[in-house]
MMTF fields as JSON, N, C-alpha, C and O atoms, coordinates in Angstrom:
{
  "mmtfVersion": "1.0.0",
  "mmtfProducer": "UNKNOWN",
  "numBonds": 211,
  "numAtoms": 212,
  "numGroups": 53,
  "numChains": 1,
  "numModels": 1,
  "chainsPerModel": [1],
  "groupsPerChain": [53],
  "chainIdList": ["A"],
  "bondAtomList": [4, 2, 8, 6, 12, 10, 16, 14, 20, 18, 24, 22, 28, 26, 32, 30, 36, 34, 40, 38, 44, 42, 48, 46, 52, 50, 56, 54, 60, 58, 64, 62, 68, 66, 72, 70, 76, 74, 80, 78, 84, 82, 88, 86, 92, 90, 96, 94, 100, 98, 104, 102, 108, 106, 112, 110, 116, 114, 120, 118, 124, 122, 128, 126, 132, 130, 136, 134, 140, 138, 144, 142, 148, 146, 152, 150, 156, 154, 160, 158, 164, 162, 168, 166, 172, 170, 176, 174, 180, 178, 184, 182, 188, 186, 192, 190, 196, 194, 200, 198, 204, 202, 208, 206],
  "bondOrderList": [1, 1, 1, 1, 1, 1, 1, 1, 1, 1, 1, 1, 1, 1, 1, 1, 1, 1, 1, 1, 1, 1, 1, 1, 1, 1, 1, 1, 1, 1, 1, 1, 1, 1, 1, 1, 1, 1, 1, 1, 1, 1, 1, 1, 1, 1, 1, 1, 1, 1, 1, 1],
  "groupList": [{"groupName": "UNK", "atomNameList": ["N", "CA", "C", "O"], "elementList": ["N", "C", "C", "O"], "formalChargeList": [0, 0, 0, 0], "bondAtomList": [1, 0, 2, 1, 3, 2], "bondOrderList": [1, 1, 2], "singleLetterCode": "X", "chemCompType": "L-PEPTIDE LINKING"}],
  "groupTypeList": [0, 0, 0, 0, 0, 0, 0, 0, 0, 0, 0, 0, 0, 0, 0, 0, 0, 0, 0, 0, 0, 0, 0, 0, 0, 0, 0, 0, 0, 0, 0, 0, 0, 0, 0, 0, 0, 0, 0, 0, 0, 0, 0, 0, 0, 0, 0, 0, 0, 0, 0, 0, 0],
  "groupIdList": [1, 2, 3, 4, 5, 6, 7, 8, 9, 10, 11, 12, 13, 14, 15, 16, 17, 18, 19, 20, 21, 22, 23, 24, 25, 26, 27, 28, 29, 30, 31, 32, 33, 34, 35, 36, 37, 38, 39, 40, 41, 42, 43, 44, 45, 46, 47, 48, 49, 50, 51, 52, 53],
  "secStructList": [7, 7, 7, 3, 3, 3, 1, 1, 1, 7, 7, 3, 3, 7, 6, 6, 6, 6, 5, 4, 4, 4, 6, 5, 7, 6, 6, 7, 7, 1, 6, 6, 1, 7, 6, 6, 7, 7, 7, 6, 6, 6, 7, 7, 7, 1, 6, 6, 3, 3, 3, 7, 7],
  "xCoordList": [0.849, 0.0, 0.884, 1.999, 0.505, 0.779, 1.215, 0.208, 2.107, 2.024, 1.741, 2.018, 1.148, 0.619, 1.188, 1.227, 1.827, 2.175, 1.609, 1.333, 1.132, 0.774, 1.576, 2.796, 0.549, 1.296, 1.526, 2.041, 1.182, 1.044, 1.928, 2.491, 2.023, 2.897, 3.887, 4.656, 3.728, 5.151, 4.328, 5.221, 3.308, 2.563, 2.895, 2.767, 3.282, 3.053, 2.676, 3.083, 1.31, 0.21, 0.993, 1.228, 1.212, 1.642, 0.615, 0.148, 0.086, -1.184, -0.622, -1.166, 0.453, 1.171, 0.805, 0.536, 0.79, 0.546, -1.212, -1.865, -1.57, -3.012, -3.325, -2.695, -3.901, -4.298, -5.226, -6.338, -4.624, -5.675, -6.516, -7.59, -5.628, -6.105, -7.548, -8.527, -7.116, -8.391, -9.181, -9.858, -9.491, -10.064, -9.597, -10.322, -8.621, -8.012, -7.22, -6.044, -7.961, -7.105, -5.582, -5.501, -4.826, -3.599, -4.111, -5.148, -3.128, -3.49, -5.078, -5.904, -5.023, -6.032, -5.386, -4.551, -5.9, -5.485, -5.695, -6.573, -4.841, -5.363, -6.81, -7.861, -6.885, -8.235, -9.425, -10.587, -9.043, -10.08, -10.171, -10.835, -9.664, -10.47, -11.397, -11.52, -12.389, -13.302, -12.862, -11.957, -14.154, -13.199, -13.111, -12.606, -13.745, -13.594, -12.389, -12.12, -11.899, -10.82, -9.854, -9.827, -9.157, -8.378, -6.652, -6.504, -5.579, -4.251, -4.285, -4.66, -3.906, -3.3, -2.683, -2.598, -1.822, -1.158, -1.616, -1.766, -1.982, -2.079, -3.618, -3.805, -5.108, -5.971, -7.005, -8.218, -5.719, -6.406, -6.504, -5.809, -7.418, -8.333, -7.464, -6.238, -8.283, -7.14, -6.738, -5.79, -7.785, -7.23, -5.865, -5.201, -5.406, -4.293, -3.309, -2.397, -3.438, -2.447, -1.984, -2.615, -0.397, -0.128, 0.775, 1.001, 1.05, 1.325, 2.498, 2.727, 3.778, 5.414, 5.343, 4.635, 6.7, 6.942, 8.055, 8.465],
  "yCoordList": [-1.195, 0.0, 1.244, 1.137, 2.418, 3.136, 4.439, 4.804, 4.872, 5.943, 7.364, 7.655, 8.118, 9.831, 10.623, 10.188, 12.239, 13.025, 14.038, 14.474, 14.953, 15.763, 17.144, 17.301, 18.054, 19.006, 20.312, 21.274, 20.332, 21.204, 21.399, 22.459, 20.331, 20.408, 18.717, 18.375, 17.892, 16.637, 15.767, 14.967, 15.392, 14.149, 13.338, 13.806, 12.248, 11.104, 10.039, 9.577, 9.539, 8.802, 7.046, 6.746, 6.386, 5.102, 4.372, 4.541, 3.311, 2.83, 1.369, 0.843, 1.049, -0.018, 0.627, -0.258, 1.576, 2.032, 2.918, 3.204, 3.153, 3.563, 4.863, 5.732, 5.332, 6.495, 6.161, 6.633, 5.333, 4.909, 5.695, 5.351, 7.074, 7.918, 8.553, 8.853, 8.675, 8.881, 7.886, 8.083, 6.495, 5.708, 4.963, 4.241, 5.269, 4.727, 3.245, 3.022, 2.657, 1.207, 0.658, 0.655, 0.371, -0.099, -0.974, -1.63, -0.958, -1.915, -1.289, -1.851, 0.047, 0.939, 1.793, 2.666, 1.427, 2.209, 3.072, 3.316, 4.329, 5.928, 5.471, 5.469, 5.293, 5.383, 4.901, 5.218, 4.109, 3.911, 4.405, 3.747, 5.352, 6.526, 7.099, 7.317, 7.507, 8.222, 10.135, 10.958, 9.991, 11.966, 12.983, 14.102, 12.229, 13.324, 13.646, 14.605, 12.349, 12.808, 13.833, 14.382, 14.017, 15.302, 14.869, 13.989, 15.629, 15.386, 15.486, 16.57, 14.392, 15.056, 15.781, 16.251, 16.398, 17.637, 18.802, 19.605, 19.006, 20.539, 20.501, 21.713, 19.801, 19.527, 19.615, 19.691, 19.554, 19.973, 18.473, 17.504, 18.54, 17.728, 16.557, 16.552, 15.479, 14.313, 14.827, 14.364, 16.09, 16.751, 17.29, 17.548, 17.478, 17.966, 17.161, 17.588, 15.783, 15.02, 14.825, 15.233, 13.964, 13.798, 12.012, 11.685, 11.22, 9.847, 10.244, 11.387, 9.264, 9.548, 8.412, 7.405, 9.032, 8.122, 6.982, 6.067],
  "zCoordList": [0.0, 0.0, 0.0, 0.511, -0.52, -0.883, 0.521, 1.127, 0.848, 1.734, 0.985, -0.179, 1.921, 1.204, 2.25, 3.4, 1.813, 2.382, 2.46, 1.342, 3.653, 3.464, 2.678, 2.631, 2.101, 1.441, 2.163, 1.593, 3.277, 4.079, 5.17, 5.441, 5.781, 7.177, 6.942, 7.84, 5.762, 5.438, 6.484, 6.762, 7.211, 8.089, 6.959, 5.828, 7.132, 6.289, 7.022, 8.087, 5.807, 6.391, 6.103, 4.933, 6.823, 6.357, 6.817, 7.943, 5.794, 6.059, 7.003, 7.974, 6.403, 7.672, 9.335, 10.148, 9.685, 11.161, 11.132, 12.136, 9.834, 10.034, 10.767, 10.165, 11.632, 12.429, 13.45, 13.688, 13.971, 15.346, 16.408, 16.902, 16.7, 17.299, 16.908, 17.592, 14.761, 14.473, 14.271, 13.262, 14.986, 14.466, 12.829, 12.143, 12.61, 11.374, 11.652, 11.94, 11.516, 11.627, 11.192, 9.963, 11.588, 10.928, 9.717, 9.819, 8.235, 7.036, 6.317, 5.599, 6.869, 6.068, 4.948, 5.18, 3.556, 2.686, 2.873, 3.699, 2.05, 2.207, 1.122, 1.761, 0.396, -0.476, 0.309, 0.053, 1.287, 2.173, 3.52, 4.321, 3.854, 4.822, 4.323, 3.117, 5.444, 4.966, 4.499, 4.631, 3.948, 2.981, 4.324, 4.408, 5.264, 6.04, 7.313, 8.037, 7.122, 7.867, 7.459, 6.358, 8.331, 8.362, 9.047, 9.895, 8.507, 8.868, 10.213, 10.659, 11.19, 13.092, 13.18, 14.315, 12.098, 12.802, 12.718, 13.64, 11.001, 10.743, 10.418, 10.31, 10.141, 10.223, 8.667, 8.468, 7.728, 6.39, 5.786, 6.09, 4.974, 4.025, 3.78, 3.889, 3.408, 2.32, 0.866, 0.232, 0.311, -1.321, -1.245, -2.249, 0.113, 0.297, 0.759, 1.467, 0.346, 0.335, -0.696, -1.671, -0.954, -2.697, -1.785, -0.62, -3.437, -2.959, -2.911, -3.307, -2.32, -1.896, -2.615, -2.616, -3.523, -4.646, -4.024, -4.738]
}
């Protein structure tokens, strides 16, 4: 699976560790969060993520 970075503040989402805090399960794709979550650090959108090549 794919990791995504934020473009805003560099959070990078690794779906190997997920976002538990937000209810994001570990082995959760980014394509499968819901749209409404938001980055833990800086609190902007998933449109404002891009994939890490």
């Amino acid at each position: 699976m794919k990791q995504y970075v934020c473009d805003v503040c560099g959070y990078i989402y690794n779906p190997a560790e997920g976002d538990p805090d937000s209810g994001i399960m570990p082995g959760t794709a980014f394509e499968d969060i819901p749209d409404d979550w938001v980055c833990p650090l800086c609190g902007v959108g998933k449109e404002d993520f891009s994939p890490v090549d």
